[in-house]
N, C-alpha and C positions, 0 to 999 in steps of 0.2 A: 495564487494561493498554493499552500505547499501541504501534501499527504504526505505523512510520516507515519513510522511505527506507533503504533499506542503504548502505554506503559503494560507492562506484560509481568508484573509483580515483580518475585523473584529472580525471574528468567535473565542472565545478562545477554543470552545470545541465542538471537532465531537463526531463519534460513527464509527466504523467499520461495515459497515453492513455486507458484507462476500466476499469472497477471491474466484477470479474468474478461480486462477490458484491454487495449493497444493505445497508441498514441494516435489522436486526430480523433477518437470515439468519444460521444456523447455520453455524460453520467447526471444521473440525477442525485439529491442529496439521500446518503445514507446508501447509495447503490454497490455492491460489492460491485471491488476493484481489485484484489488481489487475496492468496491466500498465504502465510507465514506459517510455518512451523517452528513450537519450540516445547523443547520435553513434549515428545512425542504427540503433542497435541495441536491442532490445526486451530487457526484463529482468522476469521474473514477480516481484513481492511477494508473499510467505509472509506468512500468518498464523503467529506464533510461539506461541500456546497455543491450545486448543480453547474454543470460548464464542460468545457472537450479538454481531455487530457493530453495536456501541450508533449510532456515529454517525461517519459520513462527513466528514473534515474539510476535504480537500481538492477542486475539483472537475475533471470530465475537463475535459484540454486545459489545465491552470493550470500555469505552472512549478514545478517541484520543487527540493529541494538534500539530498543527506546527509546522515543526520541528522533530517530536517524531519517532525510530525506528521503522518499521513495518516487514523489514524480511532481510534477506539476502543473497543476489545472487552473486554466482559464475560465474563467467567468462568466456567467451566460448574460 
C-alpha cells in the first residue's frame, strides 16, 4: 500500500519536514507518520492502514505535491 500526500487545497507545493516513524517501524491505522509543511502551516500524514513501513520514499526537507509518493507500507 502506498502513503502519499493528501490534497492540500490550493497549496501546489509542500516540504517534508520529518518522518515521525523510520522504515521497518510498526504503524497503526490513522497513526502519524510524517509532518508536511505548506504556507506556513504544518499538516500530520496518516498512515491509512495498519502494517511496518517498508520504505521511505521521500527525504526530510524535499519538496512535496498532492498526490505524490511518500513511502510504503506493508500489511499486517
Amino acid at each position: 500500500m502506498e502513503i502519499v500526500v493528501p490534497e492540500l487545497g490550493e497549496v501546489v507545493e509542500a516540504r517534508l519536514l520529518r518522518w515521525l516513524k523510520g522504515a521497518g517501524d510498526e504503524v497503526e491505522v490513522g497513526e502519524a507518520v510524517a509532518e508536511v509543511e505548506a504556507d506556513k502551516a504544518v499538516f500530520v500524514i496518516e498512515s491509512p492502514a495498519a502494517g511496518t513501513l517498508e520504505e521511505l520514499v521521500v527525504s526530510e526537507g524535499q519538496a512535496v505535491h498532492s498526490g505524490q509518493l511518500l513511502a510504503r507500507l506493508g500489511l499486517s
